[in-house]
N, C-alpha and C positions, 0 to 999 in steps of 0.2 A: 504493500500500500504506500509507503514511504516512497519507492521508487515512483511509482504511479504519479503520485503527488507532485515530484520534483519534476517529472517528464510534462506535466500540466502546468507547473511554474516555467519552466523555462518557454513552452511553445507563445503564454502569453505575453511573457517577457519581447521575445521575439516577431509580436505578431506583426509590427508595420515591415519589418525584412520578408515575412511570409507572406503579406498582403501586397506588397512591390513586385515582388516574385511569379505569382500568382497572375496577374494582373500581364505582367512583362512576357510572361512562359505562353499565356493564352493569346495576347495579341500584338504579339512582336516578333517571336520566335518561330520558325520556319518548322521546328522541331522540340518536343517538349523536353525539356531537359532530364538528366536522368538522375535520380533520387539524391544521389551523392554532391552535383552538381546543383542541384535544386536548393539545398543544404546551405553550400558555399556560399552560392547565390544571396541566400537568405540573409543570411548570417552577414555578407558585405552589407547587403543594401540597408537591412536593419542597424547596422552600427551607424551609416552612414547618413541616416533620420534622424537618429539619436543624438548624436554628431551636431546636423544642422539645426535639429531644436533646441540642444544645451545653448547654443550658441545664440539662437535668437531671444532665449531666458536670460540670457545674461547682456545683450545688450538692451532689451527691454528692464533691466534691474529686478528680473524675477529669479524664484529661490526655485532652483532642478534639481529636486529628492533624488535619489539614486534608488533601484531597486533592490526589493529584498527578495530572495528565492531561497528555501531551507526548508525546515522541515517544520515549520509554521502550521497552523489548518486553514490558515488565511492562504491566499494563492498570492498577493501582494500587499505590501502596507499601503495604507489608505494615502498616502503622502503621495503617491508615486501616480498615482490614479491619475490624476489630470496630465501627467508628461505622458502617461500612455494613448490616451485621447489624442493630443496634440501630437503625437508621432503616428499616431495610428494617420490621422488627416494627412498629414504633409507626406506619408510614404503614399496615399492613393494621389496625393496633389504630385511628385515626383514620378510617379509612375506615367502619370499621362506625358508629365517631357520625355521622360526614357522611350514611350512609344511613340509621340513625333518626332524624336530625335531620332528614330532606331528605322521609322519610315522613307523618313528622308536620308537616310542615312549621312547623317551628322558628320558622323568619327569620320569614317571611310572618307568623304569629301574635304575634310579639315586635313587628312595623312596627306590624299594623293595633292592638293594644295600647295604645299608647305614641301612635295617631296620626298615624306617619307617614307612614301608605300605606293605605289602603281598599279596595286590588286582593287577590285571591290568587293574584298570580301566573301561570303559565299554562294551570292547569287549569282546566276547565269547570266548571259547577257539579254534574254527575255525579260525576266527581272527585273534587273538595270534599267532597261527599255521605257518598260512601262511605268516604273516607280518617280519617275523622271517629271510626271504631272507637267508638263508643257506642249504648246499648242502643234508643237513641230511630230510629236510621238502623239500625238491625241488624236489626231487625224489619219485614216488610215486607209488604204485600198484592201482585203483581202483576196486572194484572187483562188479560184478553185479551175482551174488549169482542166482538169480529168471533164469536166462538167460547160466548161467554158462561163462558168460565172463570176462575175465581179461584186465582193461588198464593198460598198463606202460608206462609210459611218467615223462618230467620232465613239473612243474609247470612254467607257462609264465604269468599267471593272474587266479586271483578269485575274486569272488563275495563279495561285505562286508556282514556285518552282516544280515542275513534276513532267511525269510523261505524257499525259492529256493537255493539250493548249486550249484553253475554253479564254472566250472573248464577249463582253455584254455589249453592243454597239448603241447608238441612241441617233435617229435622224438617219436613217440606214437608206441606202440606194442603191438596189440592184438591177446589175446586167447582166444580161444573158446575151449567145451566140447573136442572135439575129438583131440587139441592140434594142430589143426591149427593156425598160422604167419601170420597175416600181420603187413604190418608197415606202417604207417603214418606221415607225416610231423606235421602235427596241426591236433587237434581232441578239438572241444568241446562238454562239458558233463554240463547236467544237471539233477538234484537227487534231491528230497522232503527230506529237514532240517531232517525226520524221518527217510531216508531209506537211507543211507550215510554211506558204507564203505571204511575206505583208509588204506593203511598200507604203512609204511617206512622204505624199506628197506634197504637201501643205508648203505654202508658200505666202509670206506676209505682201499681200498686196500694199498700193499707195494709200486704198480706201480704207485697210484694216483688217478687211476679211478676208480668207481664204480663200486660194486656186482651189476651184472645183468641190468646195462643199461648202456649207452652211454653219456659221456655230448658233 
């Protein structure tokens, strides 16, 4: 029971590192991390709340109890309560940078910058591509060659990294062989990682808008 106990102090001791974590593993990571690394994880990102709110306690002239974990039947002294609150917040307020930091990818663009690193990281150049949220990757032809079809549309969502390439178009325009129009609102498309043509054609006119489509 004692162990039980301490294993119950410590997780809520911990909980804005697990709440960071949590948050970062579901909507950032490509891949959910694996227990041990989930741990680490935690454990940085929690110190690093911890961290930031000691610090905002003290430039505010406020008193940051320190926590008690032992063999108590309390799970925390009551002192501590409100720094847990306050770190609890700021690791869900933290987490949303980490995930537009992590979307946009921050790090990776601040390396190859400055020099460091020439990689991007571990996504594909698919990835890359489309993560990019600019008008020049937004805009898209896909072409299905076998069929003699053309999409145009602009891009609304894709797929992460994997063997399936799926695409959500919005303002869609299809050709076919004999150079028949239709138009669509939303179209989505999905292609085998191997059989994947896009092209971009997008082009900043004098007026604004784009060569050959609509925004």
């Amino acid at each position: 029971m004692r162990i039980d106990l301490l294993f119950i102090q410590l997780a809520v001791v911990f909980l804005p590192g697990l709440i960071w974590t949590q948050l970062a593993a579901t909507y950032a990571m490509k891949e959910r991390p694996r227990p041990a690394e989930f741990l680490v994880r935690a454990f940085i990102f929690g110190l690093l709340t911890y961290m930031a709110v000691y610090l905002a306690y003290r430039s505010l002239g406020l008193n940051f109890s320190e926590p008690s974990v032992g063999d108590s039947q309390q799970l925390l002294t009551v002192d501590f309560v409100d720094e847990l609150l306050s770190s609890s917040v700021a690791a869900v307020a933290f987490s949303f940078v980490w995930i537009y930091g992590s979307t946009r990818r921050w790090m990776t663009r601040l390396l190859n910058h400055v020099g460091a690193a020439t990689t991007h990281g571990k996504e594909d150049v698919w990835d890359l591509t489309f993560s990019r949220l600019q008008a020049e990757v937004e805009y898209v032809h896909v072409r299905d060659f076998e069929r003699g079809i053309t999409y145009a549309g602009w891009v609304r969502a894709y797929s992460e990294t994997g063997k399936q390439r799926e695409l959500l178009l919005r303002d869609v325009i299809i050709w076919d062989k004999a150079s028949n129009e239709i138009e669509i609102p939303l179209l989505y498309l999905a292609r085998d990682g191997s059989n994947v043509h896009i092209e971009f054609p997008y082009r900043e006119e004098p007026t604004g808008s784009p060569a050959g489509g609509t925004s």
